[in-house]
N, C-alpha and C positions, 0 to 999 in steps of 0.2 A: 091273282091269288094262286100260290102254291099249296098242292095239300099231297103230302108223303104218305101211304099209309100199307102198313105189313111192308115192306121192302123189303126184300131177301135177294142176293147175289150169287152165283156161285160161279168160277171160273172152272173151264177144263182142267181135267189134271188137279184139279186142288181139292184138298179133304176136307176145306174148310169155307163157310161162307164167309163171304167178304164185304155183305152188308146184312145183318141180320135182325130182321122188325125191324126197320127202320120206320119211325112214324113221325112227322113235323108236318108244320104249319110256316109259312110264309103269308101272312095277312096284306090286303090294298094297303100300300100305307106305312108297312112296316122294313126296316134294313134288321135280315136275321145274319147269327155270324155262324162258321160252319167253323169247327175248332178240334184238330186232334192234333197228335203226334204222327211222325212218317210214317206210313202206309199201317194207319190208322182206319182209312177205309175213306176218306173225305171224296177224293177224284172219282172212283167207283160210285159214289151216290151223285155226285155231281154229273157225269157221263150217262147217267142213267136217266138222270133229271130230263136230260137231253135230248135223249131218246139215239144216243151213240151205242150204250152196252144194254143188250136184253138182259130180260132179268127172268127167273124162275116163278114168283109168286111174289103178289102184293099190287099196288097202283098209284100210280101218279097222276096228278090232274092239273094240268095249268087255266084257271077262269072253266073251269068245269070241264074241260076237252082232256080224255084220257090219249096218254102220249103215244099209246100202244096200238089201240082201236080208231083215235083221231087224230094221229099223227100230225096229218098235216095243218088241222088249224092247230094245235099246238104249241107244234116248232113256228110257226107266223108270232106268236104272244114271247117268243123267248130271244132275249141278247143274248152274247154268251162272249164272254174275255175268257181264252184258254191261258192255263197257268206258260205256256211254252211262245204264248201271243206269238203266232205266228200268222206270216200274213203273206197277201202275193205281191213277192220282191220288184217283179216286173212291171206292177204296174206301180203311176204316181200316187200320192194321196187320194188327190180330189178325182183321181181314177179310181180308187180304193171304193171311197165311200160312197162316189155311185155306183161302183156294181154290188156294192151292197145293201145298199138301199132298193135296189132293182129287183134284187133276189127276193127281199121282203116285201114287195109291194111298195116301198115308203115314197110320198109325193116328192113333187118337182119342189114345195116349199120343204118341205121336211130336211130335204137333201142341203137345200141352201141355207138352211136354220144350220142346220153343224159345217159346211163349210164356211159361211159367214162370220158366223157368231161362233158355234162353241171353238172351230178352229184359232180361232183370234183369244178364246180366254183358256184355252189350252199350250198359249202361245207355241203354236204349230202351224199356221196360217203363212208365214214365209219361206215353208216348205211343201205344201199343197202340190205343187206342181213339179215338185225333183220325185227322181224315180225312188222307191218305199228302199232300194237292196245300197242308198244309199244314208239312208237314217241310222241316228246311232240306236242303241238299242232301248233309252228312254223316248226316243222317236217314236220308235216304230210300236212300242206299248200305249204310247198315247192316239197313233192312227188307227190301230185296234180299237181300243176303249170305244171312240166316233163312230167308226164302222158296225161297234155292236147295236149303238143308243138311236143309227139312222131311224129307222120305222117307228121309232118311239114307244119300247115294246111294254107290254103288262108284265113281264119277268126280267126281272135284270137278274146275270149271274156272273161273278166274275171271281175266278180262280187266282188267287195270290196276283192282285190287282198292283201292289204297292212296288213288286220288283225294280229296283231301273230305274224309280222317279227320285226325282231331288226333291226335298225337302217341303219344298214351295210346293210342289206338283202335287205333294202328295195331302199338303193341307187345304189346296184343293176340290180333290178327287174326292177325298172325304165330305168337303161343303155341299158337293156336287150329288152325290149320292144322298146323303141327308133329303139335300132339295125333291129332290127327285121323286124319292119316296113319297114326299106328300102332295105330291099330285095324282097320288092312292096308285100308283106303282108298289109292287113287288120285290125287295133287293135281298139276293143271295150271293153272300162272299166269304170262300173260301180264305183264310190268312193265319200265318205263325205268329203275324206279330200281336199280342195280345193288349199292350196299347193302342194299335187301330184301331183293335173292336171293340173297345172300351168308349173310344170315342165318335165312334161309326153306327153302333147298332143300339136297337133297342133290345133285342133278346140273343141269347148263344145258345147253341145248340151241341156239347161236349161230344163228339165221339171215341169209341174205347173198341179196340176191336171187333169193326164194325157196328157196334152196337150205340146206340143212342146211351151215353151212362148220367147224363143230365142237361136240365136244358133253365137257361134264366133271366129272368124276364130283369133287363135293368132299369125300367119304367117302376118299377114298384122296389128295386133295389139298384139305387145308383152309386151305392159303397162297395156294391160289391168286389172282390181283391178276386179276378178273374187267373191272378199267378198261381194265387193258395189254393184257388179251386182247381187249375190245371193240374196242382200238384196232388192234391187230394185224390182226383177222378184216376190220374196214371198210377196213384199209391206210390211217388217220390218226395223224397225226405228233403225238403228245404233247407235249401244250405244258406 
């Protein structure tokens, strides 16, 4: 479980905060979607989530461990897909996801559950063993994604997850995350595309310079037109 709460940012040099009251919930169970326009403030609360960018005032908690004070069991509870998925070129795959799994603590089975199995239904498993700097760049997003989920962690977070995948990959990743979820996991993703979220999440969470400017639950509104709301919360005139 995720819990946001007061979240304030502020960067050097800047007059402005760049995440301000930020306050959400990530429930066991639940895929929330994180949703702005560009540098809207999304990456900043996400990196914060993280425990990458301090923050001024407010707290975050992952399964009750504050990120700041308990850093380290924390960061152990979190995956994390960077929007930029970057990864270490030099090593191969199935060298990938064991030193990431190793990092986290993740067992001997755990490690062989995602080379095994998820590598094989990420149809990535024929390339486990070539070196990562020479995957194309849907490769190398999909060897990311494994390397986050090795430990099998209580938060999943994944930053513009969809980049780079075809079509198939991406309908997926979506099933995948879904599933995931109700094994009373945590999932937070960052995305433009406002049909993924539609069909990914159970709640969205609007950001508006930096600010939280709405949040909706589509369990209780599954009609909801997440376009007219994007366009609403930014005040743009639908064309």
């Amino acid at each position: 479980m995720l819990v946001v709460k007061g979240l304030n940012k502020k960067y050097q040099n800047s007059d402005r905060l760049s995440a301000k009251d930020v306050s959400f919930t990530v429930n066991n169970g639940e895929v929330v979607g994180l949703v702005g326009s560009n540098g809207a403030g999304k990456s900043t609360i996400i990196k914060s989530i993280i425990g990458v960018l301090p923050f001024q005032q407010g707290a975050i908690e992952i399964d009750g461990f504050d990120i700041v004070k308990q850093s380290e069991q924390a960061k152990k509870r979190i995956g994390y897909v960077p929007d930029d998925h970057s990864v270490y070129e030099k090593l191969t795959g199935r060298e990938y996801i064991n030193y990431m799994g190793s990092l986290y603590g993740a067992t001997k089975g755990q490690k062989q559950y995602v080379t095994d199995t998820l590598a094989k239904q990420f149809n990535i498993d024929y390339a486990l063993d070539m070196q990562i700097a020479n995957y194309s760049h849907g490769m190398k997003q999909k060897i990311c994604i494994l390397g986050a989920i090795v430990h099998n962690p209580s938060l999943w977070i994944l930053d513009e997850p969809m980049v780079g995948l075809d079509p198939q990959t991406m309908a997926l990743l979506i099933k995948f995350i879904k599933d995931y979820a109700k094994t009373r996991k945590s999932v937070l993703f960052s995305s433009h595309s406002l049909e993924t979220v539609q069909k990914a999440c159970d709640k969205v969470v609007f950001i508006k310079h930096g600010e939280v400017a709405k949040i909706v639950d589509l369990r209780k509104n599954k009609k909801a037109n997440l376009q007219k709301i994007f366009m609403e919360v930014n005040e743009v005139d639908d064309v």
